[in-house]
Every structure is written in structure tokens, then in C-alpha cells.
Backbone as JSON Lines, residues from 0, in Angstrom:
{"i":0,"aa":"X","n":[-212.67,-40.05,75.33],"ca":[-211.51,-40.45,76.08],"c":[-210.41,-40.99,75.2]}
{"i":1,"aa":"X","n":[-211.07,-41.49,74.39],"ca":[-209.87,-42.43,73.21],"c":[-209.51,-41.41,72.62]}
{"i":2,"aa":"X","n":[-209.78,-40.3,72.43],"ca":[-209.1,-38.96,71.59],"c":[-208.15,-38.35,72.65]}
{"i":3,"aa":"X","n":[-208.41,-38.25,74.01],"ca":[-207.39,-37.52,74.89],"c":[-206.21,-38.65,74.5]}
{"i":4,"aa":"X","n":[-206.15,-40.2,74.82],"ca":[-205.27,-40.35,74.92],"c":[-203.84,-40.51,73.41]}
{"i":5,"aa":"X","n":[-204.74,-40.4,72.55],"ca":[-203.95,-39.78,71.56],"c":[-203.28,-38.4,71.42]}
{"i":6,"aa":"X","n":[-203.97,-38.06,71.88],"ca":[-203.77,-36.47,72.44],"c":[-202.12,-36.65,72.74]}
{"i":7,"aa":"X","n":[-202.55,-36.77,74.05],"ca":[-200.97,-37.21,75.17],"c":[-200.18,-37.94,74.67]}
{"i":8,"aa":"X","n":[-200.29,-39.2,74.03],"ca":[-199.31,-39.63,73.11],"c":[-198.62,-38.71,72.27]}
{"i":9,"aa":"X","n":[-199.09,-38.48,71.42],"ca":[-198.69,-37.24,70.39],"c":[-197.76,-36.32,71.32]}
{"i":10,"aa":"X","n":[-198.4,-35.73,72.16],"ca":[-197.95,-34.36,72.58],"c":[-196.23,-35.08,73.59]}
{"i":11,"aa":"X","n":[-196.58,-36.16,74.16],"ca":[-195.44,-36.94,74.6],"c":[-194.16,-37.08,73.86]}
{"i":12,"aa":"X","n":[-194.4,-37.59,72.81],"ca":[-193.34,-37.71,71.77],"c":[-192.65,-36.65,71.66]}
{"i":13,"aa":"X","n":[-193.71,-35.47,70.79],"ca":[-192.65,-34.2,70.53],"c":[-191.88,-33.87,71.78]}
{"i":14,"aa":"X","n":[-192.44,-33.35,72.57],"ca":[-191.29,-33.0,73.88],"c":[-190.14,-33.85,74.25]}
{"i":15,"aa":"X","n":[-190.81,-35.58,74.07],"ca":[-189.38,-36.03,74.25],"c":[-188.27,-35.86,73.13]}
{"i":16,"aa":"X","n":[-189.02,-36.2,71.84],"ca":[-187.6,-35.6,71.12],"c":[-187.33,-34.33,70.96]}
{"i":17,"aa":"X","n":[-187.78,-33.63,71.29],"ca":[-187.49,-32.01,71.6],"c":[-186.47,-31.71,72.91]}
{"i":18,"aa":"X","n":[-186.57,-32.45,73.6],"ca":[-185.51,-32.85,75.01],"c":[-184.4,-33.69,74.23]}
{"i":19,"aa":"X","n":[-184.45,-34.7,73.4],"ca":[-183.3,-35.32,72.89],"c":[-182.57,-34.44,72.03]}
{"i":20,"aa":"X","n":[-183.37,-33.62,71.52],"ca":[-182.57,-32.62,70.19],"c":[-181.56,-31.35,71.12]}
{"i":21,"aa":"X","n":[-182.31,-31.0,72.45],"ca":[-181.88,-29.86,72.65],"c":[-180.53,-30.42,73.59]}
{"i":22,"aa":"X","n":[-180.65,-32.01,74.65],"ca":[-179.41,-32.41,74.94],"c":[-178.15,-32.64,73.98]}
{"i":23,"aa":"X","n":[-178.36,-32.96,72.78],"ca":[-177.28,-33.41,72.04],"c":[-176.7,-31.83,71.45]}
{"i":24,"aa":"X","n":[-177.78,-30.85,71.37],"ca":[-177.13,-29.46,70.84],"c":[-176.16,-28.91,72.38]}
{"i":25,"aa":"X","n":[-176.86,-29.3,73.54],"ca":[-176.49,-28.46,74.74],"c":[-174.99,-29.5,74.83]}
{"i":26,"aa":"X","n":[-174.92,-31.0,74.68],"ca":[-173.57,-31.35,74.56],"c":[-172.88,-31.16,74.32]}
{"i":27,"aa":"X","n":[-172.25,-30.32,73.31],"ca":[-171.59,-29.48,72.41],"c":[-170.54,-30.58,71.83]}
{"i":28,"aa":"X","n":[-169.88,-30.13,70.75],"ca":[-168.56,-30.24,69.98],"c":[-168.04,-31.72,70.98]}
{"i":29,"aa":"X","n":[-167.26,-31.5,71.7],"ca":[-166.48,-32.04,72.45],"c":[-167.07,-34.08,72.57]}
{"i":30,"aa":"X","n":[-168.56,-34.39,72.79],"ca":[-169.04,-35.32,73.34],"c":[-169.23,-36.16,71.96]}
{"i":31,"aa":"X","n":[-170.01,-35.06,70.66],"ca":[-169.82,-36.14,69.65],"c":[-168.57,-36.2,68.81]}
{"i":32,"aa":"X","n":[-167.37,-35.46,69.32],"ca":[-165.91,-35.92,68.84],"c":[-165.39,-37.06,69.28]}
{"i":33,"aa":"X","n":[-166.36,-37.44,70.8],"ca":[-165.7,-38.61,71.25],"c":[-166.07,-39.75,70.85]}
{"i":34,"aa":"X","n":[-167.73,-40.09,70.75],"ca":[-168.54,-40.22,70.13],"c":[-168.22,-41.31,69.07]}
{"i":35,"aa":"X","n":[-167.82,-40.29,67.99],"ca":[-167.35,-41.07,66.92],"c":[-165.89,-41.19,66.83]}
{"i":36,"aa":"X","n":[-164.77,-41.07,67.51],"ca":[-163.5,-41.59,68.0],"c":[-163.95,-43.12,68.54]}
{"i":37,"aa":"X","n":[-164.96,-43.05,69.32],"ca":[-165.6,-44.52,69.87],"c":[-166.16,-45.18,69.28]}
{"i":38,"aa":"X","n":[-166.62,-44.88,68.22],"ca":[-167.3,-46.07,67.19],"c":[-166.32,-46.08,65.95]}
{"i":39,"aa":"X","n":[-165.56,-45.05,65.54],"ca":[-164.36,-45.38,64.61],"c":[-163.51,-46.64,64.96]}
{"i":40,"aa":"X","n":[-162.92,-46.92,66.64],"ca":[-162.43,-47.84,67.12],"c":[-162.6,-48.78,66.86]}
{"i":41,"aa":"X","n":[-164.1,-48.78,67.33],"ca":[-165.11,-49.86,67.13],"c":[-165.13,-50.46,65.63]}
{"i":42,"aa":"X","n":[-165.18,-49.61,64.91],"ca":[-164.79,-50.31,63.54],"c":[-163.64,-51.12,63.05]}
{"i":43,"aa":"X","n":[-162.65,-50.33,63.29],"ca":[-161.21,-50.47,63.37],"c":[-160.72,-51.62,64.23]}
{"i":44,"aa":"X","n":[-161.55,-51.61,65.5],"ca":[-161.13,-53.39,65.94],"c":[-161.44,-54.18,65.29]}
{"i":45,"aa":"X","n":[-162.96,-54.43,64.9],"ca":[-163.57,-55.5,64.02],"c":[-163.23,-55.33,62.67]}
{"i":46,"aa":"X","n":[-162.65,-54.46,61.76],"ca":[-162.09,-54.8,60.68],"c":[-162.95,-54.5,59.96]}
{"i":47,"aa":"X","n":[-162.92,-54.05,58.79],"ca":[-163.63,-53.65,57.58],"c":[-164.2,-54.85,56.97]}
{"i":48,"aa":"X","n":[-163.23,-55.9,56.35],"ca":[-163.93,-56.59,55.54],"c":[-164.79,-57.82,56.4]}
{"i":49,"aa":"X","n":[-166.16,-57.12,56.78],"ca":[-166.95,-57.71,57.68],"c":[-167.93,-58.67,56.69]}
{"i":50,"aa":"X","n":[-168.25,-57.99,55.98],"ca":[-169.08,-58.84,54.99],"c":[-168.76,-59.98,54.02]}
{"i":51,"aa":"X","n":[-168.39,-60.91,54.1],"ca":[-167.72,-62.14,53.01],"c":[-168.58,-62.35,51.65]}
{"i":52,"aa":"X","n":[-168.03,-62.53,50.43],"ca":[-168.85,-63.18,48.89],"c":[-168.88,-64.25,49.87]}
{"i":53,"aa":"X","n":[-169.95,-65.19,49.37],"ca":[-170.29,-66.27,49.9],"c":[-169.42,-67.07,48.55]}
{"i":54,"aa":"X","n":[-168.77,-67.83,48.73],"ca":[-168.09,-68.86,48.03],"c":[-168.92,-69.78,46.67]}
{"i":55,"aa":"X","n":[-168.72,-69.47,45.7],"ca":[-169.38,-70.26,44.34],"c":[-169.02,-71.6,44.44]}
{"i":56,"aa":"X","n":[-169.2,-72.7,44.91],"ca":[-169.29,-74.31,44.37],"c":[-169.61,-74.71,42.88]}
{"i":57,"aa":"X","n":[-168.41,-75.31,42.23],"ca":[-168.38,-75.52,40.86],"c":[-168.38,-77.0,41.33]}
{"i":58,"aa":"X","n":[-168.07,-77.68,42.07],"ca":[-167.96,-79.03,42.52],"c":[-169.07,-79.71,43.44]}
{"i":59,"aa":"X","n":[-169.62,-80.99,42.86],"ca":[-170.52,-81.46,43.82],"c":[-169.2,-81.82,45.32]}
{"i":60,"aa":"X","n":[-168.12,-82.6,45.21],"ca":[-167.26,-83.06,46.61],"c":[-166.47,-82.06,47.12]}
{"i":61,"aa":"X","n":[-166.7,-82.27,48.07],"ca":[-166.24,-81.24,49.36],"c":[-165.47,-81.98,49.69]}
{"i":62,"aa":"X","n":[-163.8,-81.31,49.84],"ca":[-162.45,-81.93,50.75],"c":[-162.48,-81.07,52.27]}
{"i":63,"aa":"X","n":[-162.42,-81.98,52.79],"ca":[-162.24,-81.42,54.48],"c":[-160.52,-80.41,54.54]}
{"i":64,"aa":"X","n":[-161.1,-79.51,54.91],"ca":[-159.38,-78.26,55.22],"c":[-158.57,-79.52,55.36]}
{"i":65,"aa":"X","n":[-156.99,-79.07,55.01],"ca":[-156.27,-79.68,55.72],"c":[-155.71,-78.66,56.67]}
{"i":66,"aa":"X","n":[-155.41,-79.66,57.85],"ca":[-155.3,-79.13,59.06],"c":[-153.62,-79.28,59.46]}
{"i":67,"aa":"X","n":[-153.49,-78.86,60.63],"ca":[-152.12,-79.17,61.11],"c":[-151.94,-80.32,61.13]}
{"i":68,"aa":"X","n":[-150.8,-81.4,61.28],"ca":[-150.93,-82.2,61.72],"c":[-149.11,-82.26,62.66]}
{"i":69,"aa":"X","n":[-149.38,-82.82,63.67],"ca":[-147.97,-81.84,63.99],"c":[-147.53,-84.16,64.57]}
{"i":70,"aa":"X","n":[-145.93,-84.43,64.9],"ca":[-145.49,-85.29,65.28],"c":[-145.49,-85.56,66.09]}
{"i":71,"aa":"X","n":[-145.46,-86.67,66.29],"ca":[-145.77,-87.49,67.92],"c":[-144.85,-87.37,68.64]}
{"i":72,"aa":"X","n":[-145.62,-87.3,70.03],"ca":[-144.36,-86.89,70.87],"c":[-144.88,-87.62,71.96]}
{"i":73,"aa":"X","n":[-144.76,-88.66,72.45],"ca":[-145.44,-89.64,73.6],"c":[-144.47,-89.63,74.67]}
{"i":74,"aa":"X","n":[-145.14,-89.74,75.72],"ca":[-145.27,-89.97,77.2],"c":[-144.4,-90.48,77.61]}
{"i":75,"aa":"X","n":[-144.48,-92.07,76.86],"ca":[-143.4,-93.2,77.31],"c":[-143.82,-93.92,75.91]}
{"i":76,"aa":"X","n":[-142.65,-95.22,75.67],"ca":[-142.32,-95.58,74.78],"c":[-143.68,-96.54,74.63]}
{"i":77,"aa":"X","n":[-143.96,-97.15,73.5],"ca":[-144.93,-98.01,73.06],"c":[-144.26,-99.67,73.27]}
{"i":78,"aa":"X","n":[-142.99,-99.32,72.84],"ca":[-142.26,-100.68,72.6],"c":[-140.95,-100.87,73.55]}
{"i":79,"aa":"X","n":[-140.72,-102.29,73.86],"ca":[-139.37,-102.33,74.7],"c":[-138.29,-102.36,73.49]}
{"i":80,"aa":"X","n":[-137.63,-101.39,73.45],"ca":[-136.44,-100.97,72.9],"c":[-135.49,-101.48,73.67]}
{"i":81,"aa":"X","n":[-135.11,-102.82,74.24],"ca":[-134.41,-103.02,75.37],"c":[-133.14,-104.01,73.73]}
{"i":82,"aa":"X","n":[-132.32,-103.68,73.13],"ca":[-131.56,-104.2,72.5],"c":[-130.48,-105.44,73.3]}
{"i":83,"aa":"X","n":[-130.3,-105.06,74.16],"ca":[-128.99,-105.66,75.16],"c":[-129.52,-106.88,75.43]}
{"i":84,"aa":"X","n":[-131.07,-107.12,75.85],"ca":[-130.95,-107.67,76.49],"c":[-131.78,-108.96,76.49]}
{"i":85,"aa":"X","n":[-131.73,-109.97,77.19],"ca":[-131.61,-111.21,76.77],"c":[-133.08,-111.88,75.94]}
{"i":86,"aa":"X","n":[-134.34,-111.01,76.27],"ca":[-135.55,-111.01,75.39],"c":[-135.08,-110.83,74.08]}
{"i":87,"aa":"X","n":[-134.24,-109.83,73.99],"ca":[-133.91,-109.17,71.86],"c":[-133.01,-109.58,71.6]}
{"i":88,"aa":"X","n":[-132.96,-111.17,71.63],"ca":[-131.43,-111.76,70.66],"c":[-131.16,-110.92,69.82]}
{"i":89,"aa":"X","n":[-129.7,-110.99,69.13],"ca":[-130.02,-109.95,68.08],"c":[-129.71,-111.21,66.87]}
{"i":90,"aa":"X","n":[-130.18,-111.31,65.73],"ca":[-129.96,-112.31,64.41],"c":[-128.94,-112.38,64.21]}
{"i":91,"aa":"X","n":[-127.71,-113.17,64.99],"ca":[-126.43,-113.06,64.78],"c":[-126.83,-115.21,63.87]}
{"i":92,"aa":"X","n":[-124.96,-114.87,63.88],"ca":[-124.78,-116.46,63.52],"c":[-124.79,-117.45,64.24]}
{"i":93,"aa":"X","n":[-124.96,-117.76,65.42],"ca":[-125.3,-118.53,66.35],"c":[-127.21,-118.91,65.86]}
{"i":94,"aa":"X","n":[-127.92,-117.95,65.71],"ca":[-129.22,-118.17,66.0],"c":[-129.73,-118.17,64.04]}
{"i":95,"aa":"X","n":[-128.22,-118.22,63.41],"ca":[-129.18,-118.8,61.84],"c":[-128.65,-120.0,61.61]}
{"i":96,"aa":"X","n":[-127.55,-120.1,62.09],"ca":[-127.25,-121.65,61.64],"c":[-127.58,-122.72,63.04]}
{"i":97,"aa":"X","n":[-128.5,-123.65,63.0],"ca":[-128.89,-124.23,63.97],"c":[-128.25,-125.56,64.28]}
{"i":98,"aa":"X","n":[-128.17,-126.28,63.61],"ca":[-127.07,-127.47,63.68],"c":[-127.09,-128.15,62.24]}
{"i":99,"aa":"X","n":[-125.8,-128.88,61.97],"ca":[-125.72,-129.68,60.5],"c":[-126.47,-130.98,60.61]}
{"i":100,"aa":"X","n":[-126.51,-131.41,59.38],"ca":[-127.53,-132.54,59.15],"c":[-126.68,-133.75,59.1]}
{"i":101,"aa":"X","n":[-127.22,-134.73,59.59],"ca":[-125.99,-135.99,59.29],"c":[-126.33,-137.29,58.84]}
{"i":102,"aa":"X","n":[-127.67,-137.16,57.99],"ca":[-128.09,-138.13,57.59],"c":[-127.17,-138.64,56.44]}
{"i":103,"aa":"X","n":[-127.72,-139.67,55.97],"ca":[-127.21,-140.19,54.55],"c":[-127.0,-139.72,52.95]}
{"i":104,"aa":"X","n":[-128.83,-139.11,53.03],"ca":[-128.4,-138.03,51.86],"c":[-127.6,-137.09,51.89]}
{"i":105,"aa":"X","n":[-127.42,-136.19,52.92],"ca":[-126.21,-135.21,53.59],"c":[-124.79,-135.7,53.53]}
{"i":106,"aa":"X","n":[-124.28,-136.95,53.83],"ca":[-123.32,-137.41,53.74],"c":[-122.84,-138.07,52.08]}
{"i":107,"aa":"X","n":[-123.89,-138.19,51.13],"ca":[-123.5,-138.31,49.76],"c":[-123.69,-136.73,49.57]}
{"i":108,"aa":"X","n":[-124.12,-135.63,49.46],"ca":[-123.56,-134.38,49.43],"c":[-122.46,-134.01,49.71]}
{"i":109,"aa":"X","n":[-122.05,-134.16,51.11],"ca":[-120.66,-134.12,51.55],"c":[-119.5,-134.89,50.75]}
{"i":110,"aa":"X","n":[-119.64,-135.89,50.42],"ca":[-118.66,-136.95,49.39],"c":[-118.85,-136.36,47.99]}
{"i":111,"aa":"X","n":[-119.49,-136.48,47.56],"ca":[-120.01,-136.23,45.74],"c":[-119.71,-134.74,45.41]}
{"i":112,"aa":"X","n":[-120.5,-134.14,46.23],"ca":[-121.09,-132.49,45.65],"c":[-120.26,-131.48,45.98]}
{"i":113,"aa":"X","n":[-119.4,-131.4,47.37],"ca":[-118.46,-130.62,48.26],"c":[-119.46,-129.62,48.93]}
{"i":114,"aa":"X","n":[-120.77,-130.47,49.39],"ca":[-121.72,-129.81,50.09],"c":[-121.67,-129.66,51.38]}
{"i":115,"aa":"X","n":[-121.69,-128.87,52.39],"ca":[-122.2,-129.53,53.52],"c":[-124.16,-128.57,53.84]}
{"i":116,"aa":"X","n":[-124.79,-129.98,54.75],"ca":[-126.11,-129.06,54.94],"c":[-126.19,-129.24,56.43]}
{"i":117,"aa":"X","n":[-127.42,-127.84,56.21],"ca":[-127.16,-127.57,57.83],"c":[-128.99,-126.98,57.77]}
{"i":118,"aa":"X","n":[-129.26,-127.07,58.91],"ca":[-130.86,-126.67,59.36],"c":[-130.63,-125.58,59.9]}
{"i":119,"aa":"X","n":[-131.34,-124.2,59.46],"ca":[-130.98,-123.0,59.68],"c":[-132.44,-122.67,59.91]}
{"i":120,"aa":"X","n":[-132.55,-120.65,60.16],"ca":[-133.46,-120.58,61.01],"c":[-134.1,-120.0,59.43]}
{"i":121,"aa":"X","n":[-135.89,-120.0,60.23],"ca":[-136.61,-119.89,58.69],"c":[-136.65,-118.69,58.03]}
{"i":122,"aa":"X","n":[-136.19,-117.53,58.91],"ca":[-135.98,-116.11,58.75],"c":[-135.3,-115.62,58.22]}
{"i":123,"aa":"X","n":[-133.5,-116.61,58.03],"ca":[-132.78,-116.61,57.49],"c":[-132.61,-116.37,55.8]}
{"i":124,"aa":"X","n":[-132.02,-115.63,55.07],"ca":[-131.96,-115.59,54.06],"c":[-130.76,-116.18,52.97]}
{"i":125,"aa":"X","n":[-130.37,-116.01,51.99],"ca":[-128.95,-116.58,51.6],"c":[-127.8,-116.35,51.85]}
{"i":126,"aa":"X","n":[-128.0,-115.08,52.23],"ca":[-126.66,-113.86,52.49],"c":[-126.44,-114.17,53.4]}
{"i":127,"aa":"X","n":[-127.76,-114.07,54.42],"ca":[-127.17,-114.2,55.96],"c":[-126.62,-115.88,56.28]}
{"i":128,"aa":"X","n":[-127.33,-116.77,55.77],"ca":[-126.51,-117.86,56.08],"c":[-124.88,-118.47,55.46]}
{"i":129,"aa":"X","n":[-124.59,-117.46,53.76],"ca":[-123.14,-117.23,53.89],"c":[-122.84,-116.83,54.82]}
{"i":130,"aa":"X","n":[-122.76,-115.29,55.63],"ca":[-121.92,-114.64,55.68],"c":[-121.59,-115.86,57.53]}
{"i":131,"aa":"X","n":[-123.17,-116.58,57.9],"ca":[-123.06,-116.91,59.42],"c":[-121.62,-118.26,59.12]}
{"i":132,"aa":"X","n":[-122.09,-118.98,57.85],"ca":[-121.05,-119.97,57.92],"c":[-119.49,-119.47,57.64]}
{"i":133,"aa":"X","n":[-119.96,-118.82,57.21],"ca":[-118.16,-117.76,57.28],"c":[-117.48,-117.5,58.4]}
{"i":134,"aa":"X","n":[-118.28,-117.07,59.36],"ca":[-118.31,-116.54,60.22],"c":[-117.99,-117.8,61.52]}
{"i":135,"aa":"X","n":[-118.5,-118.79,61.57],"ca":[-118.83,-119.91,62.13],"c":[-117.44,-120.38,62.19]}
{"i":136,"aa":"X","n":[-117.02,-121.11,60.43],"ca":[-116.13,-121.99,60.3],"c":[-115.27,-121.66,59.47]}
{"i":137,"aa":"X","n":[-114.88,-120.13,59.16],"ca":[-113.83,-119.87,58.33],"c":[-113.52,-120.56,56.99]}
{"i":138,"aa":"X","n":[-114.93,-120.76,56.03],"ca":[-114.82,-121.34,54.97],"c":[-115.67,-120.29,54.05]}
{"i":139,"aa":"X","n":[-115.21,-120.2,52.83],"ca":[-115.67,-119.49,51.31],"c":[-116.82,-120.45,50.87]}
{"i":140,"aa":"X","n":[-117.68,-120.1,51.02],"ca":[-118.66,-120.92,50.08],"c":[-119.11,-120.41,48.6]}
{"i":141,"aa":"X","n":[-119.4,-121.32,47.57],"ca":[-119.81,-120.74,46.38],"c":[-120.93,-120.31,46.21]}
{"i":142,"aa":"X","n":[-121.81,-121.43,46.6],"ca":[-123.31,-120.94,46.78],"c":[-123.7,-121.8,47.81]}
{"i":143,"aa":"X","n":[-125.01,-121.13,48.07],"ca":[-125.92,-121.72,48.71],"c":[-127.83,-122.35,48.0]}
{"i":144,"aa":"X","n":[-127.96,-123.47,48.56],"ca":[-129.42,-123.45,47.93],"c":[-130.2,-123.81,49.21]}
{"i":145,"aa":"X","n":[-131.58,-123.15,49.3],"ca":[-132.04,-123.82,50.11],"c":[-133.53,-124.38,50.47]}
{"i":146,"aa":"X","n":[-134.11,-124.59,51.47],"ca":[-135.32,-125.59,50.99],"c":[-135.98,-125.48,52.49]}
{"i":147,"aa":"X","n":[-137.46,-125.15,52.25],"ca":[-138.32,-125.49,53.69],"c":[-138.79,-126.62,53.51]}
{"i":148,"aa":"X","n":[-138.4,-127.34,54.73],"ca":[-139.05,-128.76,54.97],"c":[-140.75,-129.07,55.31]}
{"i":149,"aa":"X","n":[-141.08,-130.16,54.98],"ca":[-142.62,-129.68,55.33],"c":[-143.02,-130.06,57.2]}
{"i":150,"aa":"X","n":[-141.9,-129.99,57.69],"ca":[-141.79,-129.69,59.05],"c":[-141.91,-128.51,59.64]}
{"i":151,"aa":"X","n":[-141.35,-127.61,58.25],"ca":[-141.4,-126.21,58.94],"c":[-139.79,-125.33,59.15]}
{"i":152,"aa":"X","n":[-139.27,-126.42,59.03],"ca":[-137.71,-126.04,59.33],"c":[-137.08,-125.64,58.11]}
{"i":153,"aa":"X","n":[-136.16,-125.29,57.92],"ca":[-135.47,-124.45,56.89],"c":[-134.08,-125.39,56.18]}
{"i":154,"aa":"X","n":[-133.39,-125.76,55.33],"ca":[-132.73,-126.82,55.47],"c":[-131.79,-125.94,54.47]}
{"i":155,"aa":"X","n":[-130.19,-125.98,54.28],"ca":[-129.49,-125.21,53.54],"c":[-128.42,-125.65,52.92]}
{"i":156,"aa":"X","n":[-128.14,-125.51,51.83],"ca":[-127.12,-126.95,51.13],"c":[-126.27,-125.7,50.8]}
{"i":157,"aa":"X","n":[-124.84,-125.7,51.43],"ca":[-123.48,-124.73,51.14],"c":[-122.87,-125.76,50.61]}
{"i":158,"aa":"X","n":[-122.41,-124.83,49.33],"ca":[-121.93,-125.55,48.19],"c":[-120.39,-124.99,48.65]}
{"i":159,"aa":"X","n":[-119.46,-125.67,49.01],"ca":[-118.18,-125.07,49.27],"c":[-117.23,-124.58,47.61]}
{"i":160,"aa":"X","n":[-116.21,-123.96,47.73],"ca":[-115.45,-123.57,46.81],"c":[-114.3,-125.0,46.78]}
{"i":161,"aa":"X","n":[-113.89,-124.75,45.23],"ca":[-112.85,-126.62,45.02],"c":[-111.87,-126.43,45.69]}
{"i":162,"aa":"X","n":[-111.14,-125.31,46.52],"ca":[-109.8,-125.63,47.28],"c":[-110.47,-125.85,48.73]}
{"i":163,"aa":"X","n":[-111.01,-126.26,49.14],"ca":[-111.6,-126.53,50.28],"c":[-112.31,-127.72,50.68]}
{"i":164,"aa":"X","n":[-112.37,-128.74,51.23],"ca":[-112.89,-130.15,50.85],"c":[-113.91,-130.26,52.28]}
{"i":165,"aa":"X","n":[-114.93,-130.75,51.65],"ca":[-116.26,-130.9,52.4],"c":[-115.89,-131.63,53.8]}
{"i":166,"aa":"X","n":[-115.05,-132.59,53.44],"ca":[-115.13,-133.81,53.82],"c":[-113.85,-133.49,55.5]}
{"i":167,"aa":"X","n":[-113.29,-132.87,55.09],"ca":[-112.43,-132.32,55.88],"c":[-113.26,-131.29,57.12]}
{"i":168,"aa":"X","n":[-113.9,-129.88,56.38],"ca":[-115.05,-129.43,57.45],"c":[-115.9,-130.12,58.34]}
{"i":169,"aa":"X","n":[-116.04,-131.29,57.61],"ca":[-117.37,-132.13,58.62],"c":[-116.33,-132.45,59.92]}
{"i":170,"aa":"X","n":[-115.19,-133.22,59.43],"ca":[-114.66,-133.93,60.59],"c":[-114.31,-132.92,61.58]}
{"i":171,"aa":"X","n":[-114.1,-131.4,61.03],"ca":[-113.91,-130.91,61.98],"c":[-115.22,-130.33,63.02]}
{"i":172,"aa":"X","n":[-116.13,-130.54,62.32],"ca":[-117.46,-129.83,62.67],"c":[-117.44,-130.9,64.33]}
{"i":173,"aa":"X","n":[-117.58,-132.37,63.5],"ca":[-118.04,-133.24,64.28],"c":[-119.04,-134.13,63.42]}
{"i":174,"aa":"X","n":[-119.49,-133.8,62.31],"ca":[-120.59,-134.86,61.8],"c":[-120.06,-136.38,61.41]}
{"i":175,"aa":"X","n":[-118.77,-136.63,61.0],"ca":[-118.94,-137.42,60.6],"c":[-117.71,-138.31,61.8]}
């Protein structure tokens, strides 16, 4: 029995490919022109260079691609950009020069030195507290020096120019 069914196996095969040989001859011309028009495509979509060199590493560190990185473009703002308005003083001269000093040592500055001092804000720099007392009281100053108190406050000694007298600004200020 184990020999018949080798038998039939065997004899199975040939006929079927004897049926496959004689459909593809009885197909004629026409079916395997298309055939391979259809797998030429097929090539031709996917591209020839299918196979890649695999890449040589001369380096143990690996840099990550750089990628796009494209600019922000948000939703709504992060920050109140509100300039006008009464939250965003803006650092004018009102808010660096805070008021003059009228103590005693201040007042031998004012007499002696052609100083006047004034408590300014701590943010303030030299420039900006020229340009605020300029601005303020229509006076040239020569220099300025100035000094944080260990209060915290900012303290600023305007050294006036010699055609201009200290002593005269105060009274008009009000200090003395």
C-alpha cells in the first residue's frame, strides 16, 4: 500500500505540472507581455536601490539626526504685554528718583561739595539717574556717585557743575 501511494504522488505531480506547462504555452504571447509590464512596474515603483551598504562606524558616539526644528507659533501670549497700563510702569524719572535726603550729612554736601543726594530706585543705574535729574530739575550734573544702604535702598550723591549752586536747587526742591 505504501508503494501505491507513492505511486499517485509521483504520477500527481507530473500531470500537474504538465497542466501548468501546457496553460502558460496555451496563454500565448499576449498574457506574459503583461505579466512582466506588471512586475517591471512593480520594480519601478519600489526603486532599484533596494538593497543599502550597511553603514561602517569608525566612532564609538552616536549624534542623534538633526531634525527640523521649526518656530514657535502659540495660541495666545505667555506674558501680559499690556505696556499702557497701570501694572507696567514704565522706568521713567518719576519712579528712579524717589525723594532727596535732608539730613545733616546731606546738607554739609549741599554747602561744601555742590552735592545734592537723593534716594533712588535700586534698579537704577548712573545714566539713568543723570538723565532722571535732568529731566526732573533742569540741572547739568558732573557726576554722580552712588551707594546701597544696608537698608536696601539705593542712595545717590549728584555732584552738580560750578555755574550752578547746590544750595539754590535745594530751596527750590523744598529741602532746605
Amino acid at each position: 500500500m505504501v508503494k501505491d501511494t507513492k505511486q499517485t504522488r509521483s504520477r500527481v505531480v507530473p500531470e500537474a505540472s504538465a497542466k501548468a506547462a501546457k496553460v502558460t504555452k496555451k496563454s500565448g504571447t499576449k498574457t506574459d507581455k503583461k505579466a512582466k509590464a506588471v512586475k517591471a512596474a512593480a520594480v519601478v515603483k519600489k526603486g532599484v536601490h533596494l538593497k543599502q551598504a550597511k553603514k561602517i562606524r569608525t566612532n564609538a558616539r552616536f549624534y542623534r539626526p538633526k531634525t527640523l526644528s521649526l518656530a514657535r507659533d502659540p495660541m495666545y501670549p505667555r506674558k501680559a504685554r499690556d505696556s499702557a497700563g497701570d501694572n507696567r510702569r514704565k522706568f521713567d524719572q518719576f519712579t528712579i528718583v524717589k525723594y532727596p535726603l535732608a539730613t545733616e550729612s546731606a546738607m554739609k554736601k549741599i554747602e561744601e561739595n555742590n552735592t545734592l543726594v537723593f534716594i533712588v530706585d535700586v534698579r537704577a543705574n548712573k545714566h539713568q539717574i543723570k538723565e532722571a535729574v535732568r529731566k526732573l530739575y533742569d540741572i547739568k550734573t558732573l557726576k554722580v556717585n552712588t551707594l546701597v544702604r544696608p537698608d536696601g535702598t539705593k542712595k545717590a550723591y549728584v555732584r552738580l557743575t560750578a555755574d550752578i549752586e547746590a544750595l539754590d536747587i535745594a530751596n527750590k526742591i523744598g529741602i532746605i
